[in-house]
N, C-alpha and C positions, 0 to 999 in steps of 0.2 A: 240767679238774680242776686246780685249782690245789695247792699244796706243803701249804696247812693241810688242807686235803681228804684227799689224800694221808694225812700223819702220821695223819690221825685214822679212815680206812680200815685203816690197818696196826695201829693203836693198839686198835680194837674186835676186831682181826684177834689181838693179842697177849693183851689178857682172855681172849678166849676158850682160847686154848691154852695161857695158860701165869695159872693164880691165886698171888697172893700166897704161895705156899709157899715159894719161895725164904727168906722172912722168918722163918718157923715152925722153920725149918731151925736156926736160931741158938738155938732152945728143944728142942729135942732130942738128950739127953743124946750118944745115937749117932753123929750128924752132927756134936756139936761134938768129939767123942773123936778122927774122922777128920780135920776142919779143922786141930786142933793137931795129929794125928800129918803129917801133910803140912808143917804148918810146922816142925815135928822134922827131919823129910827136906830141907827147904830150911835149914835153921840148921847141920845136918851137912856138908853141901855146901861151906857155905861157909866153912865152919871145917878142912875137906880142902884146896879152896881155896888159902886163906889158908897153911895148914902145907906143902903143894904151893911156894906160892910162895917164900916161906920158903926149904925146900931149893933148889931152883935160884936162885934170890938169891946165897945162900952159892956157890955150885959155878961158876955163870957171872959172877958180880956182879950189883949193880943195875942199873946202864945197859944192860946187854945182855939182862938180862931184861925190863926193862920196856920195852925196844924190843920185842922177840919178841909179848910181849902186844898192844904196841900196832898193831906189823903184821896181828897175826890180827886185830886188830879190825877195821883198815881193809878189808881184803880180806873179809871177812866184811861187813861195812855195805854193800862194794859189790855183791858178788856174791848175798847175802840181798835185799836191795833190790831189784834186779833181780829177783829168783826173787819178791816178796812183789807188787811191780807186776805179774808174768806171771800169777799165780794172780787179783789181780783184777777182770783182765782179762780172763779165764776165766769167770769167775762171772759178772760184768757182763754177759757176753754172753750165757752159756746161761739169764739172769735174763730178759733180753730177749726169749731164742725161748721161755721159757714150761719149762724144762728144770731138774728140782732134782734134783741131785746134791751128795749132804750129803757126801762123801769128799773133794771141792775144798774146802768149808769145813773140814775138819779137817786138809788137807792147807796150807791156809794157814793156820792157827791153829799148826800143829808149824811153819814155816818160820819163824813170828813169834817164838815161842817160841825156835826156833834161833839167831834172830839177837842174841837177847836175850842167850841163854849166851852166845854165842860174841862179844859186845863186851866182856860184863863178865869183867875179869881174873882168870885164873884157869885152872886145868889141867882141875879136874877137871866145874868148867861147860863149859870147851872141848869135852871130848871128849863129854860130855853131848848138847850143843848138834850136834857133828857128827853123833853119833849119829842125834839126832830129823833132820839134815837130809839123810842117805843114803836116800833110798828104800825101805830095808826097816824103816828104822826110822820113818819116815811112817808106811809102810802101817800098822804095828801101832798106834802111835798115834792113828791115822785110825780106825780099827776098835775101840780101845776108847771113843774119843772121841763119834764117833757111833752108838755102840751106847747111849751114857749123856745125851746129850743129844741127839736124832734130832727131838726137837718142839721145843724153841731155835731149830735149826737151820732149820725147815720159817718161822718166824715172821722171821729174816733173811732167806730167801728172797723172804718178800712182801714185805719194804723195797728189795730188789736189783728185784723183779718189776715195783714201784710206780715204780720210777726214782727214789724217793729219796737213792739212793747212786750212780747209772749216769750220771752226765753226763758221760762220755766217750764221744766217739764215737757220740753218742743225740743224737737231734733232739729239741727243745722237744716238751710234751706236747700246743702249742697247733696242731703239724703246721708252725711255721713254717719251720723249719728251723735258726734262728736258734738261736746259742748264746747264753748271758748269761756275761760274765765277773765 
């Protein structure tokens, strides 16, 4: 079974579980009420941010703050990175034995998520970002995450399942063994 084959197995695979509503979403007075309240929350943020930085600016100077930031970011890029590769590596592999567990995808969505807050400068994404990346702040994450999207998630699974995403450590579908670079 070749990669078009493939996409268009997972593709018949994704009509089915998931219809155009996503689209309908954007005509529904409720759903666009929550879209922009969510961009509210993200425009606060970073206007906290920004006045966050601000004060420590003034109090340590520029060059030392904007060192601080840039340290959390590197340490965070590496150590997220690391964490973002483990997770999937994780899924690749339980894709492989047939095994869906939708709390790794959502537990890699919050680490992505983490790493995001935690390059872009700023204190109160910082602490945001560390939040979602402490484990209990996963979990909850996880738990709201895949409570709200659980059939998304089920239609990634059959991309991971297909090998469309899994070419690490996976032998050709042809059984040669052979990897392609």
């Amino acid at each position: 079974m070749g990669v078009r084959e493939l996409h268009q197995h997972a593709g018949e695979y994704y009509n089915e579980a998931m219809k155009p509503e996503w689209l309908l979403r954007f005509t529904n007075r409720e759903q666009l009420a929550f879209l922009f309240a969510d961009m509210l929350v993200l425009a606060m943020l970073m206007l906290v941010d920004g006045w966050i930085l601000v004060l420590v600016s003034r109090r340590i100077g520029v060059f030392a703050s904007l060192a601080a930031h840039g340290a959390v970011a590197i340490v965070a890029a590496v150590v997220l990175g690391n964490s973002i590769h483990h997770q999937l590596s994780r899924i690749r592999r339980e894709a492989r034995e047939g095994r869906f567990r939708p709390r790794h995808y959502a537990r890699l969505l919050a680490v992505v998520i983490a790493a995001i807050l935690l390059i872009i400068p700023g204190s109160a994404s910082g602490a945001l970002g560390l939040i979602l990346y402490l484990p209990p702040g996963r979990h909850i994450f996880g738990w709201l995450f895949v409570r709200r999207y659980r059939d998304t998630l089920a239609v990634v699974y059959e991309y991971f399942k297909l090998g469309v995403f899994s070419d690490d450590d996976a032998e050709r579908s042809d059984g040669s063994g052979v990897r392609e670079s």
